[in-house]
C-alpha positions in Angstrom: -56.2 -21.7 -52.4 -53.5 -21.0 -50.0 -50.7 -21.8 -51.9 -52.1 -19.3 -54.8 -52.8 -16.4 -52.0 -49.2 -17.1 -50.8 -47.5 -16.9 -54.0 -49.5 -13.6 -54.4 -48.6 -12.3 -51.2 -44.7 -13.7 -52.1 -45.1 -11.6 -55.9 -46.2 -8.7 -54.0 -43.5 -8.5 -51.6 -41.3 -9.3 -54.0 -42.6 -5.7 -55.8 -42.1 -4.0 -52.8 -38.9 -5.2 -52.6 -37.9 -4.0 -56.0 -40.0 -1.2 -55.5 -37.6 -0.8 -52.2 -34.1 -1.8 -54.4 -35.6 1.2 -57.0 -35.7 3.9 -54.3 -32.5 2.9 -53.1 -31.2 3.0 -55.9 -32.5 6.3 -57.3 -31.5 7.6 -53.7 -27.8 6.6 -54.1 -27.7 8.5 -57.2 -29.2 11.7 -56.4 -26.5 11.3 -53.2 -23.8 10.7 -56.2 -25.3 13.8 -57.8 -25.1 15.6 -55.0 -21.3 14.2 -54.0 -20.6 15.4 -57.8 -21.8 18.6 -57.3 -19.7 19.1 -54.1 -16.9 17.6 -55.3 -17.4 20.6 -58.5 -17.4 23.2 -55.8 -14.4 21.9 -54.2 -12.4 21.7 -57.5 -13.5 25.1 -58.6 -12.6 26.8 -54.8 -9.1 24.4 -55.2 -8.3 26.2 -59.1 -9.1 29.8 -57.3 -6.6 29.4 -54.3 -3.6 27.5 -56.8 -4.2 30.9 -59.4 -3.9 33.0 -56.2 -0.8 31.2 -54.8 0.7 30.7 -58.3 0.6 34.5 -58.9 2.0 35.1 -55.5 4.6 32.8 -56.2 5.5 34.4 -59.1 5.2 38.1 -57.8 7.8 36.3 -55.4 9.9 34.9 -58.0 9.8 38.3 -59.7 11.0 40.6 -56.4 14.2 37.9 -55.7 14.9 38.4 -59.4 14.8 42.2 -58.9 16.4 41.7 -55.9 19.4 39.5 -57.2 20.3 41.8 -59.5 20.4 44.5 -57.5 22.6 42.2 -55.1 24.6 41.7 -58.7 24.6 45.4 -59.0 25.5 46.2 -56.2 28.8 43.6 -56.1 30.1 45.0 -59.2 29.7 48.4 -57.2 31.6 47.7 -54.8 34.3 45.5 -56.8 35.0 49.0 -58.9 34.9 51.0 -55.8 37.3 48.6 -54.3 39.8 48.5 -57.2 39.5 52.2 -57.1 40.4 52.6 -53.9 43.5 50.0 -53.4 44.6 51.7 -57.1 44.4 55.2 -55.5 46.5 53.8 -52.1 49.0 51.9 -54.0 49.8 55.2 -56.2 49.5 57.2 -52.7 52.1 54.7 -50.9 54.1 54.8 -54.4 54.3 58.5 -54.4 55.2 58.5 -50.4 57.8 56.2 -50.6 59.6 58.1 -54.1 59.0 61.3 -51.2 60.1 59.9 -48.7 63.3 58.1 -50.9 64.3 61.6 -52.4 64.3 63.3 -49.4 66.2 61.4 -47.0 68.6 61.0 -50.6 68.8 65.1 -50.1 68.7 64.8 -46.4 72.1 62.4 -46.6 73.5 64.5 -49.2 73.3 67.9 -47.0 74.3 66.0 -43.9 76.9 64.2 -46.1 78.1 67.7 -47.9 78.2 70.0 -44.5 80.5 67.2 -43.2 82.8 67.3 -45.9 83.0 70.7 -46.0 83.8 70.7 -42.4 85.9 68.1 -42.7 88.1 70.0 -45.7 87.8 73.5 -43.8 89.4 71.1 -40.4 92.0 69.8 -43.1 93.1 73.3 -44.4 93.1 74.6 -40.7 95.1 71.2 -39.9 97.3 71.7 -43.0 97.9 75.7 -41.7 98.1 74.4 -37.8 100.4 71.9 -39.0 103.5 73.7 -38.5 102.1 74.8 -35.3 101.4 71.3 -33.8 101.7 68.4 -35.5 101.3 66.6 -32.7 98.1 68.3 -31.7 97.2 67.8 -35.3 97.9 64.7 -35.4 95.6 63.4 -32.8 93.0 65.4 -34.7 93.7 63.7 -37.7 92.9 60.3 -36.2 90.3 61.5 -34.4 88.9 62.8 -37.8 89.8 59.4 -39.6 87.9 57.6 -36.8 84.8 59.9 -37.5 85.6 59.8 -41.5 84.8 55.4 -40.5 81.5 56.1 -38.8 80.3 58.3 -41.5 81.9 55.7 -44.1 79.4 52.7 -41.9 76.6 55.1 -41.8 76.9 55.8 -45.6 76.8 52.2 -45.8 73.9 51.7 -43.5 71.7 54.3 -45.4 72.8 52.7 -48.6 71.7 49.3 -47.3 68.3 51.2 -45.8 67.8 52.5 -49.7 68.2 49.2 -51.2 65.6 47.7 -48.5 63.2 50.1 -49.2 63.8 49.2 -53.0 63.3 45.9 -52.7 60.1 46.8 -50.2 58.8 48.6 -53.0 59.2 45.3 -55.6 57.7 43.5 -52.8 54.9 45.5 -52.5 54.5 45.5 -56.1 54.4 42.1 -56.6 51.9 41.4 -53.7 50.0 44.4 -55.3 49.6 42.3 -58.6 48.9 38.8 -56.6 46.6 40.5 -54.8 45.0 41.9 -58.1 45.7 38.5 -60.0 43.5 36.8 -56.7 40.5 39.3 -57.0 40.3 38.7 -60.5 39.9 34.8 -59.6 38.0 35.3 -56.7 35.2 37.6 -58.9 35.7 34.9 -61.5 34.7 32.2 -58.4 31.7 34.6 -57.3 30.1 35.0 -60.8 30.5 31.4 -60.9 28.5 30.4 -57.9 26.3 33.3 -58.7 25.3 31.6 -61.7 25.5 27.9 -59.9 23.6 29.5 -56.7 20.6 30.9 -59.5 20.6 27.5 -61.0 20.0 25.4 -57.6 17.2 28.3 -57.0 15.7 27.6 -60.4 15.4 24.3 -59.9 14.4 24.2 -56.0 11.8 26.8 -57.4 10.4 23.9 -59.8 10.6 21.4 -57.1 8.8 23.5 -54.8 5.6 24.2 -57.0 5.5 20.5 -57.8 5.6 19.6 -54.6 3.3 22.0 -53.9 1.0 21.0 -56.6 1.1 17.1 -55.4 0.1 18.3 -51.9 -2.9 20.5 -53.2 -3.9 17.3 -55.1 -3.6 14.9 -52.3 -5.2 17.2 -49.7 -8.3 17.6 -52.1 -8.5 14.0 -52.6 -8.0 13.5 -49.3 -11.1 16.1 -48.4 -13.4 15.1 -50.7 -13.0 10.8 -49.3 -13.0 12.3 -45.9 -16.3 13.8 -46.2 -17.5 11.1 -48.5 -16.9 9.0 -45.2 -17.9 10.8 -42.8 -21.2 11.2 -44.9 -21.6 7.4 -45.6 -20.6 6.4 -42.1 -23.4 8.6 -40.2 -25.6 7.6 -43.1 -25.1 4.1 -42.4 -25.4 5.1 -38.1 -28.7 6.2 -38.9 -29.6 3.3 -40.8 -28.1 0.7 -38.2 -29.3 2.8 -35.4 -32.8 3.0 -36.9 -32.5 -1.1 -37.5 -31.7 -1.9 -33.9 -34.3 0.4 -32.4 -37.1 -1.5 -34.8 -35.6 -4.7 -34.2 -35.9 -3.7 -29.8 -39.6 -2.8 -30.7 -40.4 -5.9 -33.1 -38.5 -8.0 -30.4 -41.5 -6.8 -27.8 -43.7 -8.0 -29.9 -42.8 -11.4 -30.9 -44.9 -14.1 -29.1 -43.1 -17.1 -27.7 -43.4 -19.4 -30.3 -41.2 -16.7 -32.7 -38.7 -16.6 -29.7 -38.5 -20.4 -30.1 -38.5 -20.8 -33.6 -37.9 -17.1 -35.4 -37.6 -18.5 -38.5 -40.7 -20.7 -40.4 -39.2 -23.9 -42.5 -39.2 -23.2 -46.2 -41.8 -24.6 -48.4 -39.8 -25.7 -51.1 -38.9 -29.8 -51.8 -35.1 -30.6 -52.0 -34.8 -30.4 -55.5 -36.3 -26.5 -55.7 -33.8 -25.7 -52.7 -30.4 -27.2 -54.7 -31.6 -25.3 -57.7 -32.1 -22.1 -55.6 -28.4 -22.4 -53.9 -26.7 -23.3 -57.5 -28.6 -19.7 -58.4 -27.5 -17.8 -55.8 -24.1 -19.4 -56.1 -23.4 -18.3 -59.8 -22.1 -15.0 -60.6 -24.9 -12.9 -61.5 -24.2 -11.0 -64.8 -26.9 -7.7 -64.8 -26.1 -4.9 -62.3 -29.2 -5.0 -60.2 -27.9 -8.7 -59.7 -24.7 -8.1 -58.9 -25.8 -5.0 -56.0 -28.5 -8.0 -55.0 -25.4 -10.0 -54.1 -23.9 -7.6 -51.7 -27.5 -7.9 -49.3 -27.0 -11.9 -49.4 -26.4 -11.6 -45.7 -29.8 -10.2 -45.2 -31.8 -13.4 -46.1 -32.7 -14.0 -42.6 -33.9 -10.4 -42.4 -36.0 -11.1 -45.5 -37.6 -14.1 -44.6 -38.7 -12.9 -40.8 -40.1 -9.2 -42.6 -41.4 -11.0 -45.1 -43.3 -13.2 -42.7 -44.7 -10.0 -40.9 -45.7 -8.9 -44.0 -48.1 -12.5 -44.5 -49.2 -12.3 -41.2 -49.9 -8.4 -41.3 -51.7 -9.3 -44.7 -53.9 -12.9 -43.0 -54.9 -10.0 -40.3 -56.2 -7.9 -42.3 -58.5 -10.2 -44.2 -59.3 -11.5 -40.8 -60.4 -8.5 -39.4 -62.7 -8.0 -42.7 -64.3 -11.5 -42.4 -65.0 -10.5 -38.8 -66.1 -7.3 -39.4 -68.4 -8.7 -42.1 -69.9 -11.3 -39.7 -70.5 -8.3 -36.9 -72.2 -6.7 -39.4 -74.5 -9.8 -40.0 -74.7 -10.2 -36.5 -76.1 -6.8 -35.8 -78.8 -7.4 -38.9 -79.8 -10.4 -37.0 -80.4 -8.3 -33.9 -81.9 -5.5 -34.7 -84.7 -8.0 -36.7 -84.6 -9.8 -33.1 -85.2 -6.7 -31.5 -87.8 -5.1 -34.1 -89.7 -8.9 -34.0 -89.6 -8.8 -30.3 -91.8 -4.9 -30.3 -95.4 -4.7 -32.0 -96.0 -1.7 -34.2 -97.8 -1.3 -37.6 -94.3 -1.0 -39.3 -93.0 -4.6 -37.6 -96.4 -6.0 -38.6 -95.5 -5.1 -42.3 -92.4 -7.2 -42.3 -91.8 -10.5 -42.6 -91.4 -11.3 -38.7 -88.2 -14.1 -38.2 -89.7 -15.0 -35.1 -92.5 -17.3 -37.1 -91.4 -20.3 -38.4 -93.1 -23.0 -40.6 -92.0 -26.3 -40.2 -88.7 -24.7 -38.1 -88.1 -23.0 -41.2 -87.3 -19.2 -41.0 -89.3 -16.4 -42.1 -86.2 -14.7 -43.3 -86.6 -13.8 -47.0 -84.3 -16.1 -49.0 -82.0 -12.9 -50.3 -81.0 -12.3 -47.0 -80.5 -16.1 -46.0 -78.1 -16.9 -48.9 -76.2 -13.4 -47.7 -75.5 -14.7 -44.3 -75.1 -18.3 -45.4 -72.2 -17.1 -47.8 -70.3 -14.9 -45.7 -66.5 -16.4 -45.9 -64.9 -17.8 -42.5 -62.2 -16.3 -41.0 -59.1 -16.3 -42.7 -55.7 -18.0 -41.3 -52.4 -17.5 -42.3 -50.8 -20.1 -44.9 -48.6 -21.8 -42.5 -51.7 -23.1 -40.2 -51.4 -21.0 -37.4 -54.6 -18.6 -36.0 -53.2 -15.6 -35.6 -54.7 -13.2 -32.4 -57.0 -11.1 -33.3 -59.8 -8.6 -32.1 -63.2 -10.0 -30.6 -65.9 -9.1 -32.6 -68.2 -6.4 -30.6 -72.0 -6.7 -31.1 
């Protein structure tokens, strides 16, 4: 009889339990719904901010292209304004050297004339003064051919002072046209690293926006597990916290047999226990097996709650055999008490008091009542368990 109300007290903690597994599981998936649903949220707020940055990235892109070309614009400006200007100063310093050539060309010939008329009008006057003083003349006439040889070295020096400016002016020509000839090369360099400068942007530009992409994606990832953990982890700081305050409490209350022995031996032979490790042992194949396995480690758990459970369960069934025997108990006594007064109602009882043969006068109905009122229960492992004095 024990063994039967054991096993039914094992198959229905054994429901609870599974009623229990259900409830955690149908809680861990309205928490996944709920994870879902945030995680929805997050992607949807995630797609909003990348469309706002992606078109301010490429209202961005759009102004530097504007702005390049009007960088581009404004370079080919200034390249024609340049070119403009060194053409208008090299025809400037072209004209103002030809000036400046022709007159000191007229300048040499006046100078170079009004001496050589002087110099004929002094040779005529010599010629006429000859007669007069030739030696006076004379001395003129070397003095004259002295002066005819500085004005022979300064025709030479202002030849030479021509030619120099000639060759000045080839110079400046040909520096003119290098010049020229290195603009040309260095625009050609420009527009080339122009076009090598837009390139690198290009392509840092498409670096950029991946990069940027694979941080957006990381940093939502990231988000959504940190929350996930921080959710899980104060879930499970409840639980543990709400474990070791019912395990202080259920610690006050453990008599000190359970402090010397918490856990009862098992029931089962040596045989049952082998096939019961080899069970546990294999790799379960269903689901609700395989989450089983994870809450191996709470065996011990199991066995003391489930033990609670038996003894809350003996207790009760206690309390109602006891509470059943009061009740008899208090029928006896208030017959006691009604056989003990004399009135016309007591008289038409049957009074217990009168025996025949020490026999009661009880009637028979409510003999067989009180002689089949069960004993007190005790728990399946053979202890009494404490329980509340019955109160008459």
């Amino acid at each position: 009889m024990d063994v039967e109300e054991a096993e039914a007290q094992h198959a229905r903690a054994l429901g609870s339990h599974l009623r229990n597994v259900d409830r955690l599981l149908q809680l861990q998936r309205s928490r996944l719904a709920c994870l879902e649903e945030g995680f929805h949220a997050q992607l949807q707020v995630l797609k909003a901010e990348f469309e706002t940055e992606r078109r301010a990235i490429l209202e961005q892109h759009e102004d530097e292209i504007r702005y390049l070309q009007d960088v581009v614009l404004a370079l080919e400006q200034n390249y024609a304004r340049d070119d403009h200007e060194a053409t208008t100063n090299f025809q400037s310093a072209r004209d103002d050297i030809k000036s400046k050539s022709l007159q000191e060309k007229q300048y040499s010939r006046l100078q170079l004339g009004g001496k050589m008329e002087g110099l004929w009008e002094q040779f005529h006057a010599a010629i006429q003064s000859y007669t007069e003083a030739t030696e006076h003349w004379k001395i003129t006439f070397e003095g004259l051919k002295q002066k005819d040889a500085k004005s022979c070295r300064e025709i030479e020096m202002q030849a030479k002072k021509l030619q120099k400016l000639q060759d000045l002016v080839a110079a400046t020509r040909a520096r003119l046209a290098a010049r020229l000839r290195e603009n040309e090369e260095q625009n050609r360099h420009a527009r080339e690293e122009k076009e090598a400068a837009l390139g690198q942007l290009q392509e840092l530009k498409s670096q950029m926006n991946q990069a940027w992409a694979k941080v957006h994606g990381s940093l939502a990832r990231l988000t959504a597990q940190s929350e996930a953990t921080l959710k899980a982890v104060a879930q499970a700081v409840g639980k543990a916290e709400r474990i070791l305050r019912l395990a202080e409490m259920g610690r006050r209350l453990e008599t000190e047999a359970e402090k010397v022995l918490p856990f009862y031996l098992s029931s089962l032979a040596e045989g049952e226990l082998f096939d019961a490790d080899r069970v546990l042992k294999e790799k379960p194949a269903e689901p609700l097996a395989q989450a089983l396995q994870d809450y191996v480690g709470l065996e011990r758990f199991w066995q003391r709650f489930n033990k609670v459970r038996l003894e809350e369960r003996a207790l009760a069934q206690q309390l109602a055999a006891v509470s059943r025997k009061n009740q008899q108990l208090r029928g006896l006594l208030q017959q006691y008490l009604e056989g003990l007064s004399v009135s016309p109602e007591v008289l038409s009882r049957p009074n217990p008091l009168l025996a025949v043969k020490h026999k009661s006068r009880v009637p028979r109905a409510c003999a067989r009542r009180h002689q089949g009122a069960a004993p007190p229960l005790q728990p399946p492992w053979g202890r009494r368990l404490p329980g509340p004095h019955p109160q008459l």
